[in-house]
BALOBA-1460 file (C-alpha; in Angstrom, 3 decimals):
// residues 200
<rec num="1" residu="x" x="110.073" y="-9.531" z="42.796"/>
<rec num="2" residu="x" x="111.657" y="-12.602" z="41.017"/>
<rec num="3" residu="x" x="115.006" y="-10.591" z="41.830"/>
<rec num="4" residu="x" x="114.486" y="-11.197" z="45.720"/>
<rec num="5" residu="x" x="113.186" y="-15.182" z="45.262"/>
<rec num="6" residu="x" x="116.518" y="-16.337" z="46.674"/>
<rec num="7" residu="x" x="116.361" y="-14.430" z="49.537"/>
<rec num="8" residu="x" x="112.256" y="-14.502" z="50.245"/>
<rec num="9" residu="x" x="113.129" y="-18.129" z="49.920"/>
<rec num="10" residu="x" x="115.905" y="-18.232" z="52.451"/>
<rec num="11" residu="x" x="113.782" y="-16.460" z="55.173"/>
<rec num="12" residu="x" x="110.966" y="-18.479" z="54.584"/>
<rec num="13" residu="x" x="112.521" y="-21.329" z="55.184"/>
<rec num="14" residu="x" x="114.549" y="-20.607" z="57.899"/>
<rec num="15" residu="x" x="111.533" y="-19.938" z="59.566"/>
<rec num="16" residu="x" x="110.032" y="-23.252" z="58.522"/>
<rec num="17" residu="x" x="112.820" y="-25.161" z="59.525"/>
<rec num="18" residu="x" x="112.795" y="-23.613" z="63.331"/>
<rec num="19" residu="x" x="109.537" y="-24.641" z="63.900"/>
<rec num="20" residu="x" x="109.373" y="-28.560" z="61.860"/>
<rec num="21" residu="x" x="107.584" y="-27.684" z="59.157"/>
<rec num="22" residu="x" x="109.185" y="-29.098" z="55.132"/>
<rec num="23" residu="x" x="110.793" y="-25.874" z="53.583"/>
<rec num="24" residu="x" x="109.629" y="-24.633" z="49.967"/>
<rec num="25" residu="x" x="111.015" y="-25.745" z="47.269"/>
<rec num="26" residu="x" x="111.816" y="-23.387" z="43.689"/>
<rec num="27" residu="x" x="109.624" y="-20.384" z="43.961"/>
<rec num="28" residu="x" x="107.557" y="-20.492" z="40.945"/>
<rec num="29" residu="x" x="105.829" y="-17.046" z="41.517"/>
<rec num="30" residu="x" x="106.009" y="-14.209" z="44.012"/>
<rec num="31" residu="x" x="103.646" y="-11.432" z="44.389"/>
<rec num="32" residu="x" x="104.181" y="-8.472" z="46.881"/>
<rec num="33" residu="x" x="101.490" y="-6.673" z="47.927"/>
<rec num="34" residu="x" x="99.000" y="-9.255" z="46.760"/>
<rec num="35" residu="x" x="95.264" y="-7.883" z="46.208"/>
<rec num="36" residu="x" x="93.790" y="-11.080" z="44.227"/>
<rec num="37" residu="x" x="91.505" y="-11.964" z="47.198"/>
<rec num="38" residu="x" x="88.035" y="-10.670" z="47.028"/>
<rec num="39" residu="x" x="86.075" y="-9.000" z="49.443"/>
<rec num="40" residu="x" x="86.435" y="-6.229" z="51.843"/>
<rec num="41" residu="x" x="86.592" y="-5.617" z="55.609"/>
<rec num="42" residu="x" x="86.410" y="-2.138" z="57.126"/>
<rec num="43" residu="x" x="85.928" y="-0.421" z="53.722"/>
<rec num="44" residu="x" x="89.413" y="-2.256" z="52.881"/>
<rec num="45" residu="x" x="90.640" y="-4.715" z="50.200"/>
<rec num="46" residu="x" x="92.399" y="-7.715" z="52.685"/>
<rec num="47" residu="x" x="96.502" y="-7.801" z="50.973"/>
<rec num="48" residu="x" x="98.667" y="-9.351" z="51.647"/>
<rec num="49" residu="x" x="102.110" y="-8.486" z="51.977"/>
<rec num="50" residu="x" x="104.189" y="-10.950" z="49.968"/>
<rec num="51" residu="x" x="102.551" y="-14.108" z="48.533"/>
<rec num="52" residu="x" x="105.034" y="-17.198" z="47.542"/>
<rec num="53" residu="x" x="103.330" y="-19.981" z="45.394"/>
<rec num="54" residu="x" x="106.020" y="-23.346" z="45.221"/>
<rec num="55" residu="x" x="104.890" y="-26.676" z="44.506"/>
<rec num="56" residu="x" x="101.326" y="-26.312" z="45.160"/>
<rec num="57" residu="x" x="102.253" y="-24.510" z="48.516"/>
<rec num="58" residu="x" x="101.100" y="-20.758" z="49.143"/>
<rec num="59" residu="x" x="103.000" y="-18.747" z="51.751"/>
<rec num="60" residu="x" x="102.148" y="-15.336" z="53.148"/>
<rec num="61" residu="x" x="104.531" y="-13.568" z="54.184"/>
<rec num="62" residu="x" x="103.495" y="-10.781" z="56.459"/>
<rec num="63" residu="x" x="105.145" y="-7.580" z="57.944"/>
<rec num="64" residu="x" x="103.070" y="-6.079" z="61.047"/>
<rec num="65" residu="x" x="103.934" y="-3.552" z="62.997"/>
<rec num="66" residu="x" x="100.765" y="-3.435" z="65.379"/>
<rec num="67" residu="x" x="99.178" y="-6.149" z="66.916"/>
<rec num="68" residu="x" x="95.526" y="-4.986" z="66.745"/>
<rec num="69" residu="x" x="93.436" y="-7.833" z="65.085"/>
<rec num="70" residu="x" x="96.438" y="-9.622" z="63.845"/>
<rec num="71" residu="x" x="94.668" y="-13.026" z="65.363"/>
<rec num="72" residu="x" x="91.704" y="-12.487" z="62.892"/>
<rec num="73" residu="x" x="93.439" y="-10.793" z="59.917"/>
<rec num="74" residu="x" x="95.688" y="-13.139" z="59.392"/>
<rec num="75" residu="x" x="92.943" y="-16.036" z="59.452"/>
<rec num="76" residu="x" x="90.804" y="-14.177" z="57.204"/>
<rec num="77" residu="x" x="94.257" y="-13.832" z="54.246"/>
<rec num="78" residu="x" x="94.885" y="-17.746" z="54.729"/>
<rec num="79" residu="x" x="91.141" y="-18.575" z="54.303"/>
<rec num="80" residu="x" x="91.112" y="-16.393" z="51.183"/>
<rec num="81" residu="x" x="94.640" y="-17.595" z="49.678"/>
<rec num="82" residu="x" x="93.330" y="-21.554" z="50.187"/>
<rec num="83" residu="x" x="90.210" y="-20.958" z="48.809"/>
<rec num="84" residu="x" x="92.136" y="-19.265" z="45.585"/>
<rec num="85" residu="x" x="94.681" y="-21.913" z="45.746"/>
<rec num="86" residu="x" x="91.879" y="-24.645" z="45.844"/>
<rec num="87" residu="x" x="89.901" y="-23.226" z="42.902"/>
<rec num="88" residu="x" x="86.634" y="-24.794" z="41.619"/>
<rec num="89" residu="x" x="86.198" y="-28.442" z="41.805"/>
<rec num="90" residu="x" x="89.122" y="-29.690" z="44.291"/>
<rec num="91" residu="x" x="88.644" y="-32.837" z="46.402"/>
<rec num="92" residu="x" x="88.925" y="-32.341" z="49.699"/>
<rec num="93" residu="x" x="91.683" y="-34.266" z="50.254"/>
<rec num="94" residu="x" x="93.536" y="-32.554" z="47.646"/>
<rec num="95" residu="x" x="93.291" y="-29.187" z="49.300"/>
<rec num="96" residu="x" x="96.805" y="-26.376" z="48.652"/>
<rec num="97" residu="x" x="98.656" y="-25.777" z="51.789"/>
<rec num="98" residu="x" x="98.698" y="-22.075" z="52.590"/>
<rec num="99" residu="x" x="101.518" y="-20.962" z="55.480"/>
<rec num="100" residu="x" x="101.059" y="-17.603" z="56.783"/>
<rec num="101" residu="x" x="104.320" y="-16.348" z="58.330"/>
<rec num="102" residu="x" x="103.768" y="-13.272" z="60.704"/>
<rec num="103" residu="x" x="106.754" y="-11.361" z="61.434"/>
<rec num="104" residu="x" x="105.419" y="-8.854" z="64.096"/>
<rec num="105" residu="x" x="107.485" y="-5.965" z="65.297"/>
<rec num="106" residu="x" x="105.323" y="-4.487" z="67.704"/>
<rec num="107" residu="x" x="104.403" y="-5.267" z="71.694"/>
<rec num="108" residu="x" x="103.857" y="-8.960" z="72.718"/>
<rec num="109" residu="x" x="101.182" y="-10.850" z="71.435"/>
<rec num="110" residu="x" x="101.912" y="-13.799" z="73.527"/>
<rec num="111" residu="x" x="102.944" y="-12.059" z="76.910"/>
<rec num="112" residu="x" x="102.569" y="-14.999" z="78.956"/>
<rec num="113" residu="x" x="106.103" y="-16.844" z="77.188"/>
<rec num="114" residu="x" x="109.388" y="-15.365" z="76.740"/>
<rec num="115" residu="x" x="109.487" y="-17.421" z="73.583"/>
<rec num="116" residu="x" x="109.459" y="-15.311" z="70.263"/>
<rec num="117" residu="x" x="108.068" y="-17.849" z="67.825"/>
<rec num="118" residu="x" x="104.823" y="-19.501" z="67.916"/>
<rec num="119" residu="x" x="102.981" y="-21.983" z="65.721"/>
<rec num="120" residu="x" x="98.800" y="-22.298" z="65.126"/>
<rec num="121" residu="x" x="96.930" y="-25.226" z="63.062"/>
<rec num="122" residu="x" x="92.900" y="-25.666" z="62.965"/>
<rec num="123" residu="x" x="92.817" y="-28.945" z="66.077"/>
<rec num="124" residu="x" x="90.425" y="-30.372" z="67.791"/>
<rec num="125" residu="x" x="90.468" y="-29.522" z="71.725"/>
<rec num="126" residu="x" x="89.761" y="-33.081" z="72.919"/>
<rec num="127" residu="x" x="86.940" y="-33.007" z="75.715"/>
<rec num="128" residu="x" x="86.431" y="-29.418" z="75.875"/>
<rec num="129" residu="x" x="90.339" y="-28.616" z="76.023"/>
<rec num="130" residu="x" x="90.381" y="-30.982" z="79.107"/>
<rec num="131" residu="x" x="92.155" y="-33.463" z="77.151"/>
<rec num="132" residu="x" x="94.834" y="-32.254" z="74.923"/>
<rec num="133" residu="x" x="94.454" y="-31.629" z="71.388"/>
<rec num="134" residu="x" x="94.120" y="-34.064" z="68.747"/>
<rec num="135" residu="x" x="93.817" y="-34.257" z="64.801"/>
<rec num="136" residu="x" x="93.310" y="-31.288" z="62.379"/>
<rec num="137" residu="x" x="94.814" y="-30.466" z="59.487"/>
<rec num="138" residu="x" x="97.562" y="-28.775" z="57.901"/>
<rec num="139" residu="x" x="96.287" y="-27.370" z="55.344"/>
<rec num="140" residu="x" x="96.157" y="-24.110" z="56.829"/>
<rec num="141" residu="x" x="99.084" y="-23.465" z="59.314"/>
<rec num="142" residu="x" x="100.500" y="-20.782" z="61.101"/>
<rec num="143" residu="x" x="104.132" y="-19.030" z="62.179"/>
<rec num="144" residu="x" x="103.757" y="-16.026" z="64.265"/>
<rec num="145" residu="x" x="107.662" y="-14.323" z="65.030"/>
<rec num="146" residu="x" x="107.491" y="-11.565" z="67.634"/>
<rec num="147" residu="x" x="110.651" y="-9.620" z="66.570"/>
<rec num="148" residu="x" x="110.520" y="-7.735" z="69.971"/>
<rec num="149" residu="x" x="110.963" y="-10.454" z="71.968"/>
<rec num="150" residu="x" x="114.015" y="-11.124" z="70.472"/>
<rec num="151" residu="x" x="115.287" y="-7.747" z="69.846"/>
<rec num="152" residu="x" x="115.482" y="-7.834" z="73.813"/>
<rec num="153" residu="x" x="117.500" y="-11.238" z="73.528"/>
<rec num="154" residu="x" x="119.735" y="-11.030" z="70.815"/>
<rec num="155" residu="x" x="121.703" y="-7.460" z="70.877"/>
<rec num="156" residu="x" x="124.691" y="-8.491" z="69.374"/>
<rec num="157" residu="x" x="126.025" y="-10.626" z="66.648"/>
<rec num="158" residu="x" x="127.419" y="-13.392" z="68.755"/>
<rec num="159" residu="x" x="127.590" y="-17.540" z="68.958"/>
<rec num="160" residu="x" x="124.012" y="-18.516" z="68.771"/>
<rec num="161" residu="x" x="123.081" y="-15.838" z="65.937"/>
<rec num="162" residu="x" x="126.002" y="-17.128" z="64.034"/>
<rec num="163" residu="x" x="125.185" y="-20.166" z="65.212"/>
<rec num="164" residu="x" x="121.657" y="-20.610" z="63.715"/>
<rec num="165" residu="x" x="119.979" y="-18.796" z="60.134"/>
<rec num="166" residu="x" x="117.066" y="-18.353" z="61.836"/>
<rec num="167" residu="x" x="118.896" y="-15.789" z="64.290"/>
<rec num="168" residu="x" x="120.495" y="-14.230" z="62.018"/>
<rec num="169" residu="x" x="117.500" y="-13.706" z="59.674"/>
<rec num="170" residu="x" x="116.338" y="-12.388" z="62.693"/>
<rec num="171" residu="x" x="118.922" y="-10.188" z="63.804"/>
<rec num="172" residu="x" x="119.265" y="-8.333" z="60.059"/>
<rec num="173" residu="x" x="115.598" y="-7.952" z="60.559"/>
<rec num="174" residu="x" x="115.842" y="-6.225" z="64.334"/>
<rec num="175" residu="x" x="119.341" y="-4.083" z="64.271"/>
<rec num="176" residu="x" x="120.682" y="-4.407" z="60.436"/>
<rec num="177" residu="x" x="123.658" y="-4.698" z="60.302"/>
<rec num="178" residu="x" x="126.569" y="-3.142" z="62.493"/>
<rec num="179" residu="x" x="129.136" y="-2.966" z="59.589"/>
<rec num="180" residu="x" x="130.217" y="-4.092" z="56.283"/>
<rec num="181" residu="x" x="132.346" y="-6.839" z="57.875"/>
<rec num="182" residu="x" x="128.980" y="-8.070" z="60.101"/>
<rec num="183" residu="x" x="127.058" y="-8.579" z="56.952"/>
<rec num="184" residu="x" x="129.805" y="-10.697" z="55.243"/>
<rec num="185" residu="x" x="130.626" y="-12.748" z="58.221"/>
<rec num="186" residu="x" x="126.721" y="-13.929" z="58.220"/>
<rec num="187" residu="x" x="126.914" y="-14.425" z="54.214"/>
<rec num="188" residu="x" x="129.563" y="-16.332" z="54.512"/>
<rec num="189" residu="x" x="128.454" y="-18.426" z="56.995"/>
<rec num="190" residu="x" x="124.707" y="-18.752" z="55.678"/>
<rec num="191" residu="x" x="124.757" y="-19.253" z="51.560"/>
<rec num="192" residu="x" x="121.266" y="-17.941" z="51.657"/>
<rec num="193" residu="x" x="122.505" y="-14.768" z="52.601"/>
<rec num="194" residu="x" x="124.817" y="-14.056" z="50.276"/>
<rec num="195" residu="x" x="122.576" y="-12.038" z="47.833"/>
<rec num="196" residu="x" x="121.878" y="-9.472" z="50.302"/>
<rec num="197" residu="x" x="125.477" y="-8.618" z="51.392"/>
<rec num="198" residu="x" x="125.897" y="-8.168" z="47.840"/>
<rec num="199" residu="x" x="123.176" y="-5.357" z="47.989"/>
<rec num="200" residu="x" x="125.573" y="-3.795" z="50.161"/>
């Protein structure tokens, strides 16, 4: 809701600041539970969980609890949000950005790292993959936050959480809060947070 735009916006960009991609600006609409996007798979309407429109940007912000297709669902909601965003008559070079963010709280998608955040972009594999990667676009780009991975790394509201938003996003997400005092000490480090220790 419009009520939550300071703190949807907070997250988000917390998120896109870890990883090097430009934050949103003002939110100029937000949309949970987003069913705009046509067509069905498995009998289902695709939704998305929160959609954040700023500046041209889209943003999908997505809850998941199990991994099961999360690789292909969450391809199929950005193709659908850019081609929304895009509308009829768009030069190619004039394309939306759409940003899914994935925050998954289930087993590990990526269980070859330890690292909990990942980042995906359409790239060409040069020679086959033999070569590295080069070009693309990023008009489509994607976040993917394994929240279990850092449930097991983070278990207390210490130096680095207080240390970096991201973190502590993180941390409210995995354990909460511990108390009343936890909750203001993060507010009053990060501004952002500040309208959800009022909540409380």
């Amino acid at each position: 809701s419009r009520e939550s735009a300071g703190l949807t916006r907070g997250l988000i960009n917390a998120v896109l600041r870890s990883v090097g991609i430009a934050e949103i600006g003002d939110i100029e609409s937000i949309e949970p539970e987003h069913t705009s996007v046509s067509g069905s798979v498995g009998c289902k309407t695709p939704r998305v969980d929160v959609k954040v429109v700023s500046a041209g940007r889209t943003v999908d912000l997505e809850a998941q609890t199990y991994d099961d297709n999360v690789n292909n669902r969450v391809l199929l909601y950005a193709s659908k949000l850019l081609g929304e965003a895009a509308g009829a008559g768009v030069e190619y070079g004039d394309l939306p950005q759409v940003i899914v963010i994935v925050l998954l709280d289930s087993k590990a998608l990526i269980s070859q790292s330890e690292e909990y955040v990942h980042t995906g972009r359409m790239h060409w594999e040069v020679g086959g993959g033999k070569g590295g990667y080069a070009g693309g676009s990023d008009r489509m780009l994607f976040v993917l936050v394994e929240l279990e991975k850092f449930r097991k790394r983070y278990t207390a509201l210490g130096g680095d959480v207080l240390d970096d938003e991201m973190l502590a996003w993180m941390y409210l997400l995995t354990k909460g809060f511990e108390s009343k005092e936890e909750i203001m000490e993060l507010a009053e480090k990060f501004h952002t947070m500040e309208e959800f220790a009022d909540l409380y």
